[in-house]
N, CA, C and O of each residue as an XYZ file, in Angstrom:
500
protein
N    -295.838     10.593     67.447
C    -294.708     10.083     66.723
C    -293.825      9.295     67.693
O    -293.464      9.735     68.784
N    -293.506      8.082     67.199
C    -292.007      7.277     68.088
C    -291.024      8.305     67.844
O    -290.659      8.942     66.856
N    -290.580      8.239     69.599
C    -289.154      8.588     69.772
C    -288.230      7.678     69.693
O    -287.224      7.693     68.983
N    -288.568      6.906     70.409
C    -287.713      5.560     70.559
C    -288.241      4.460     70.712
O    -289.305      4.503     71.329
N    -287.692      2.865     70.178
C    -288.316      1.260     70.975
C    -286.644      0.770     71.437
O    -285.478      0.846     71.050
N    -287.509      0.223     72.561
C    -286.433     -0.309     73.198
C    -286.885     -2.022     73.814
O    -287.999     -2.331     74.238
N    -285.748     -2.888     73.712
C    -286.371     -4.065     74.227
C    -285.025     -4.649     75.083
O    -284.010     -3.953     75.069
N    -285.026     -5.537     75.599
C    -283.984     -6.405     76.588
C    -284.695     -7.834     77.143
O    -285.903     -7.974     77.336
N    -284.137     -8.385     77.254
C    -284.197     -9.824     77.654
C    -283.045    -10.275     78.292
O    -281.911     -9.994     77.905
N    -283.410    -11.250     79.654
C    -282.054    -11.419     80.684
C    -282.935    -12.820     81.576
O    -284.074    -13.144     81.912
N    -281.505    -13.320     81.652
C    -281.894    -14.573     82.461
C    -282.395    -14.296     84.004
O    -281.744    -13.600     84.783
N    -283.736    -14.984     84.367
C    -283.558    -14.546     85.865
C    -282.708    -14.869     86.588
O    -282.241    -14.034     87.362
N    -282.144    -16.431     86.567
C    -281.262    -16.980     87.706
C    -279.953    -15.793     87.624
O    -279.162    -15.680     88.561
N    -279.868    -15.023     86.489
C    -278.117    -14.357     86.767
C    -278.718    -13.222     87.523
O    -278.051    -12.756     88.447
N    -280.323    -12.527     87.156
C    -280.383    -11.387     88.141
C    -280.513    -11.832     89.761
O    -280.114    -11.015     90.591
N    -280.964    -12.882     90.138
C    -281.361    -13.671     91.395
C    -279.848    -13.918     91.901
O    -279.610    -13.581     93.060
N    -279.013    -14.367     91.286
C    -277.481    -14.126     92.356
C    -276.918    -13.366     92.010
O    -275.812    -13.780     92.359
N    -276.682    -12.178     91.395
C    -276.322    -10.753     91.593
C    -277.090    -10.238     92.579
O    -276.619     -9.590     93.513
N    -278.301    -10.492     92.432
C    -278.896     -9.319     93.657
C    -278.188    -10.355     95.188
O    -277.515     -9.824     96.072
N    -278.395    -11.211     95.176
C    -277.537    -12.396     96.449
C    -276.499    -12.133     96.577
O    -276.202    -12.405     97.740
N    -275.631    -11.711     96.032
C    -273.729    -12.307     95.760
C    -273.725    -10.601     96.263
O    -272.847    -10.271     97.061
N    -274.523     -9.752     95.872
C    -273.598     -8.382     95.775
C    -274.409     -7.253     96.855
O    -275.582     -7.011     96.573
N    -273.884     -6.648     97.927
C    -274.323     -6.367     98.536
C    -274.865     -4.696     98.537
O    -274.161     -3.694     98.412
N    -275.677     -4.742     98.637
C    -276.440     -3.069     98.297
C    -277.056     -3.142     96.624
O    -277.346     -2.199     95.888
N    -277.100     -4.074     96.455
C    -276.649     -4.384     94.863
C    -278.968     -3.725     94.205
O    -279.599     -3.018     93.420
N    -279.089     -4.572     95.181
C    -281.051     -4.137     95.225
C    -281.167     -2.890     95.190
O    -281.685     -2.456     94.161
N    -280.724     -1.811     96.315
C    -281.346     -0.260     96.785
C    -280.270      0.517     95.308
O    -280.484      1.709     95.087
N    -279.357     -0.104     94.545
C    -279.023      1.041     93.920
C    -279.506      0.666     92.283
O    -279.077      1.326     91.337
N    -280.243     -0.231     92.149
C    -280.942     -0.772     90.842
C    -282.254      0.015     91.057
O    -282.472      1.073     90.466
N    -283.341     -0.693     92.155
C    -284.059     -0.685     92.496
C    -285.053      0.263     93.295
O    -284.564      0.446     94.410
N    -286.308      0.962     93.151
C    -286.613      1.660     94.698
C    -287.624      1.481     95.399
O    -288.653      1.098     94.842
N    -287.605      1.700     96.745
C    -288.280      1.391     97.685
C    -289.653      0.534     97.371
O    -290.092     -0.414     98.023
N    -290.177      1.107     96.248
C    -291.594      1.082     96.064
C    -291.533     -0.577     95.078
O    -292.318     -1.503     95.283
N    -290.445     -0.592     94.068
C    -290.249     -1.820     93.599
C    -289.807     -3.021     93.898
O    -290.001     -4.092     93.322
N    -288.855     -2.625     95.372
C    -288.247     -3.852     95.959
C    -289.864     -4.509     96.821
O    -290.268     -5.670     96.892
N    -290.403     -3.386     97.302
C    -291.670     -3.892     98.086
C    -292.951     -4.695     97.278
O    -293.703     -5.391     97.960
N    -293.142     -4.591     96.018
C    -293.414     -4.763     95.188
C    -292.694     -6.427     94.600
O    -293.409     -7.425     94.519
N    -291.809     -6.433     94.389
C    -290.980     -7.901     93.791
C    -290.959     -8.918     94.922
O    -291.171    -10.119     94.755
N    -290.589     -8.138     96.494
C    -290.682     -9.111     97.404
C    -291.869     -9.142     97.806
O    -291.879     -9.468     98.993
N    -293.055     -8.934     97.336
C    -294.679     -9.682     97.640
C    -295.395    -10.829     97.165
O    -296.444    -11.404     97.456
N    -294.238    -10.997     96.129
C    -294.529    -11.876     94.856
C    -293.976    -13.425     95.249
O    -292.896    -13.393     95.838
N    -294.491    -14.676     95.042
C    -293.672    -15.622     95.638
C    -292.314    -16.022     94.304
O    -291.203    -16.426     94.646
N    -292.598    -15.865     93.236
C    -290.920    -15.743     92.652
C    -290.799    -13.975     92.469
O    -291.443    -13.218     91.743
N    -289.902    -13.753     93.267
C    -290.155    -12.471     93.720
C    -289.244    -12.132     92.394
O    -289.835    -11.413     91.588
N    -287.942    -12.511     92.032
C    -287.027    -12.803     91.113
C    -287.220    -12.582     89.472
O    -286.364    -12.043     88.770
N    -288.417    -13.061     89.013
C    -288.736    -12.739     88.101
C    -289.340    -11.958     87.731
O    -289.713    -11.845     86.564
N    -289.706    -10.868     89.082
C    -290.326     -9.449     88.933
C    -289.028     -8.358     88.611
O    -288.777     -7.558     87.710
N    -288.135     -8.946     90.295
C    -286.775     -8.159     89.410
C    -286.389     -8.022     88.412
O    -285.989     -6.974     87.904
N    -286.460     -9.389     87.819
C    -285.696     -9.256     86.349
C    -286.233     -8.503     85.396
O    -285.658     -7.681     84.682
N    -287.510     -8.850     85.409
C    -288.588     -8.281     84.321
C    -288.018     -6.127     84.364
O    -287.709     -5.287     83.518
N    -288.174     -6.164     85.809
C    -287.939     -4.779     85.702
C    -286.723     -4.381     85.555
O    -286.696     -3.351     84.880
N    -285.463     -4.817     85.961
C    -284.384     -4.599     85.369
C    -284.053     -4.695     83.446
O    -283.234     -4.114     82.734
N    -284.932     -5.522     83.206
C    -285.084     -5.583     81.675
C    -285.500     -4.178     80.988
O    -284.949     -3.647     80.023
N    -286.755     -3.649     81.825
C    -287.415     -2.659     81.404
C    -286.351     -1.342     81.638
O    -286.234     -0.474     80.773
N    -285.683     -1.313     82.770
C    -284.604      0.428     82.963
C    -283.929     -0.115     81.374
O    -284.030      0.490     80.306
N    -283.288     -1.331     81.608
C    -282.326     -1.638     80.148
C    -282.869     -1.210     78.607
O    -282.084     -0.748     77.780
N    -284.213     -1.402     78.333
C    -284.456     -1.280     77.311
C    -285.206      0.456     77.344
O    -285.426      1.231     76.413
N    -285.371      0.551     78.373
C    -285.787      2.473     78.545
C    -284.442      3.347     78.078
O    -284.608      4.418     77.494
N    -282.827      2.737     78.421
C    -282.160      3.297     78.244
C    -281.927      3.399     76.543
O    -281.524      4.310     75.821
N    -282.390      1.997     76.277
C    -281.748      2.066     74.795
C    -283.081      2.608     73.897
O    -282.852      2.760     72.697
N    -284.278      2.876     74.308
C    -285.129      3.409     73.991
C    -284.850      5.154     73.802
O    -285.346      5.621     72.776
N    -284.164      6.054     74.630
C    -283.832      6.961     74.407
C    -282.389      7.220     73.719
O    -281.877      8.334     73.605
N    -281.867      6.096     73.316
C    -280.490      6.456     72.223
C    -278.995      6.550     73.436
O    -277.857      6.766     73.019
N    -279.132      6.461     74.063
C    -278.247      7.332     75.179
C    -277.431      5.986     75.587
O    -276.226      5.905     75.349
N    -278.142      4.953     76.204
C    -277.476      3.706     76.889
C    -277.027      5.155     77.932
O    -277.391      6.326     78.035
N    -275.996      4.213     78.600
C    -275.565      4.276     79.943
C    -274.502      5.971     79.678
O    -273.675      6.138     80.574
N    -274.528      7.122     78.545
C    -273.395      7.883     78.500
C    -274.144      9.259     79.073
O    -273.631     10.372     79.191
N    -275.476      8.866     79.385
C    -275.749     10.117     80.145
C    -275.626     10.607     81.704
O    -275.720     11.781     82.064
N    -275.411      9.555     82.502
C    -274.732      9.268     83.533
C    -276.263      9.379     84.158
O    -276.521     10.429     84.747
N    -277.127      8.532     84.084
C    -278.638      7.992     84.374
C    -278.481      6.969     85.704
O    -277.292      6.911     86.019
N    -278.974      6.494     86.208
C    -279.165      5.849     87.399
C    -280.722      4.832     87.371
O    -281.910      5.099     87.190
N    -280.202      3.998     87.559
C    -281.759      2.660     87.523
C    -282.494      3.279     88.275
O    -283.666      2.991     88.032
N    -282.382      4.041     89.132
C    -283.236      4.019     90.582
C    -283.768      5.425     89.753
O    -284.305      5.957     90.723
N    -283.884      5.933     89.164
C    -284.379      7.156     88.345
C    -285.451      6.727     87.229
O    -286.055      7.643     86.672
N    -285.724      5.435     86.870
C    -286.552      5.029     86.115
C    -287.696      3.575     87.089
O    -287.379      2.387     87.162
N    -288.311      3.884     87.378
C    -289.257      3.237     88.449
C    -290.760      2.454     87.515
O    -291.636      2.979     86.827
N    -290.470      0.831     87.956
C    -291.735      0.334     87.082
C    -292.715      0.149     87.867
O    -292.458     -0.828     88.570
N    -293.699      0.582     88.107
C    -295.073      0.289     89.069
C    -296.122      0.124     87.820
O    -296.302      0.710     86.752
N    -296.952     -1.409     88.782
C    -298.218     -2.049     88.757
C    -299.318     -0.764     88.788
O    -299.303      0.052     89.709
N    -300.386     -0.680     87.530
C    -301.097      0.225     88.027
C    -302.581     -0.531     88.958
O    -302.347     -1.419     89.778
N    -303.656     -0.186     88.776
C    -304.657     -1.170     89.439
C    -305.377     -1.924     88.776
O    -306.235     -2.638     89.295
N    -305.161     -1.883     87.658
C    -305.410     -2.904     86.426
C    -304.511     -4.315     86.470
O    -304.809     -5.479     86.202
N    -303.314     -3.703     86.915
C    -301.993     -4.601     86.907
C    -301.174     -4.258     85.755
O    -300.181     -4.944     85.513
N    -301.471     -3.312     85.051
C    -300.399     -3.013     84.086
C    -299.624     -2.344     84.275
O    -299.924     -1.349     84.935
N    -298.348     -2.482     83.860
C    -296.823     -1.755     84.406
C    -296.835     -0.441     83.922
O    -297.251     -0.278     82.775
N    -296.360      0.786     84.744
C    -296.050      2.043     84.334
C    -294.354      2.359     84.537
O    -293.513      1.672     85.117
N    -294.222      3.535     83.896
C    -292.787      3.767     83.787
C    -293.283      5.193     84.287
O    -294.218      5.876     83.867
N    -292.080      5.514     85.642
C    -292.266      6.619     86.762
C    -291.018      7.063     86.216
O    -290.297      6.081     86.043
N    -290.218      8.593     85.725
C    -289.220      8.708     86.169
C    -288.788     10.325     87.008
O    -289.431     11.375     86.990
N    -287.762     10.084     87.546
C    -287.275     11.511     88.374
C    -285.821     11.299     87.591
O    -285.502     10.450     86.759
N    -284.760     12.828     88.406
C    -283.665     13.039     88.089
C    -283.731     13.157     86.606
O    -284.796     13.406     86.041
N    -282.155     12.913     85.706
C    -281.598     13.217     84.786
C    -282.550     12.543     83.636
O    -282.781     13.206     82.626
N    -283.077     11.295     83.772
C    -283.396     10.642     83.203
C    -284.830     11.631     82.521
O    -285.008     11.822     81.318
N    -285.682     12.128     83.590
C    -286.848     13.051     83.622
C    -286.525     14.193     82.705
O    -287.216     14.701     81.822
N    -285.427     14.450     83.082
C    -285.049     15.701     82.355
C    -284.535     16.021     81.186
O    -284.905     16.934     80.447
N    -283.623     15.216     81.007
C    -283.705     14.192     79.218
C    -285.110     14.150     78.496
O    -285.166     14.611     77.356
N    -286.145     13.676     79.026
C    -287.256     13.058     78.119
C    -288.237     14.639     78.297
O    -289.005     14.865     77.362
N    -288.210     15.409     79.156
C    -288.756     16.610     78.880
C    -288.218     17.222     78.098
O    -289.088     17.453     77.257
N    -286.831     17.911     77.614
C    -285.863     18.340     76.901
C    -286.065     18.146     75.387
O    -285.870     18.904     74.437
N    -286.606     16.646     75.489
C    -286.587     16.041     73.854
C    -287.990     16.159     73.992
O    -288.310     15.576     72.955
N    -289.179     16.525     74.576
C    -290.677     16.406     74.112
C    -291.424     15.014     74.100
O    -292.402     14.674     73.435
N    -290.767     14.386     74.924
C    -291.026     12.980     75.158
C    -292.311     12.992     75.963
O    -292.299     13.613     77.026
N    -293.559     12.296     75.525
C    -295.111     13.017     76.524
C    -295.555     11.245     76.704
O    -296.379     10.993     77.583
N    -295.109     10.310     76.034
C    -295.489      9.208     75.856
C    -294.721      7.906     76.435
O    -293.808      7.619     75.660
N    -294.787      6.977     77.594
C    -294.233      5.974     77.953
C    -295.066      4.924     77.974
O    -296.180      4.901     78.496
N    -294.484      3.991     77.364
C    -295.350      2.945     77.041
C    -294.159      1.509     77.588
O    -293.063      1.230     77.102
N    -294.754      0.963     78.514
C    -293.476     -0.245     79.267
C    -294.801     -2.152     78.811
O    -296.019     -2.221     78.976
N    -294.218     -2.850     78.480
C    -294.500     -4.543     78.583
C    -293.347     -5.009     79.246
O    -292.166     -4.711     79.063
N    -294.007     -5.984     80.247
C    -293.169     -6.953     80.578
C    -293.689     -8.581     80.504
O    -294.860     -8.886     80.728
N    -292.817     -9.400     80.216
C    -292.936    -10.522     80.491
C    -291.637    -11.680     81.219
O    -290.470    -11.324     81.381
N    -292.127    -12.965     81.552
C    -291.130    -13.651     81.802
C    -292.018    -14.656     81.969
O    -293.234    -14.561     82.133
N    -290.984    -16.137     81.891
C    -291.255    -17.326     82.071
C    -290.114    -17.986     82.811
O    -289.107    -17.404     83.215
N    -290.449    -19.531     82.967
C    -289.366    -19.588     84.098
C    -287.775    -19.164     84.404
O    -287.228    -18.933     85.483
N    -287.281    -19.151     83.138
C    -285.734    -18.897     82.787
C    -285.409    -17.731     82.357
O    -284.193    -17.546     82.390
N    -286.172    -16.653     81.865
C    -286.489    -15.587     81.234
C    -287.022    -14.227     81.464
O    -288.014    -14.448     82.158
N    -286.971    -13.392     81.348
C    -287.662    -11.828     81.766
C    -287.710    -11.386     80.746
O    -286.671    -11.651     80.140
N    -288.710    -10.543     79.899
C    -288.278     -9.502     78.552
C    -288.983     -8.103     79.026
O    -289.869     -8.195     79.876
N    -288.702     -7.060     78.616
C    -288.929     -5.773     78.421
C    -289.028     -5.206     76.847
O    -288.070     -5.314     76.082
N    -290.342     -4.567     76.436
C    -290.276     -3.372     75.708
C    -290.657     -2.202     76.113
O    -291.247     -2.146     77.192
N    -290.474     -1.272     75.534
C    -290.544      0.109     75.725
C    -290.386      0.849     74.536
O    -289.500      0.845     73.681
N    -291.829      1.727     74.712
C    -292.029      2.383     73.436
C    -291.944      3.912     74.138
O    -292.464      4.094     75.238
N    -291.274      4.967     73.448
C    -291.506      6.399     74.110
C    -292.005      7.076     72.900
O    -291.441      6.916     71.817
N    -293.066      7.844     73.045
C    -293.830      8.729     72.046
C    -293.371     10.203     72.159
O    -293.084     10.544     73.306
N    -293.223     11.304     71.031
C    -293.247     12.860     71.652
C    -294.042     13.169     70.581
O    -294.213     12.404     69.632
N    -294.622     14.450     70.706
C    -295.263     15.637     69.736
C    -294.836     15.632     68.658
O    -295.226     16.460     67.836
């Protein structure tokens, strides 16, 4: 059964000078494993975005938005070896989606030059 869909769409150039303009602005969105990941890429930018799209629409996928006091760096998008995106999470966010019986994460991303989108589907029992 759907728990939740969630989607977002965001310009890259505004995520590309936020992450520039603001300092620490990467390690508290972002983690280790994704910044290494976006900067391998030669528009490294539209990986960010894509995945910043995806925490955005994960949040609104579980009903909550931003009032559970969740953290980006708690929802992690990794490439599997196929190349398809997975949704990793730890902390509050983890503990939320166990709580509610949440067994199912399902993440798309796309983007084109001006553009990033995210859906997100979460399944439970």
């Amino acid at each position: 059964m759907v728990f939740g869909i969630g989607t977002d769409i965001i310009e890259i150039q505004r995520v590309e000078e936020k992450l520039r303009r603001t300092e620490g602005l990467k390690k508290r969105v972002f983690t280790p494993r994704e910044i290494a990941y976006c900067e391998s890429k030669a528009k490294s930018a539209q990986h960010f975005a894509a995945r910043f799209a995806a925490k955005e629409a994960f949040l609104k996928a579980i009903g909550t938005g931003w009032k559970g006091g969740y953290r980006f760096v708690d929802i992690e998008i990794l490439n599997n070896e196929q190349g398809k995106p997975e949704l990793f999470l730890q902390g509050k966010v983890k503990d939320f989606c166990e709580e509610n019986g949440i067994t199912g994460l399902h993440v798309t991303l796309s983007h084109i030059k001006e553009l990033a989108k995210a859906v997100v589907v979460l399944e439970k029992n």
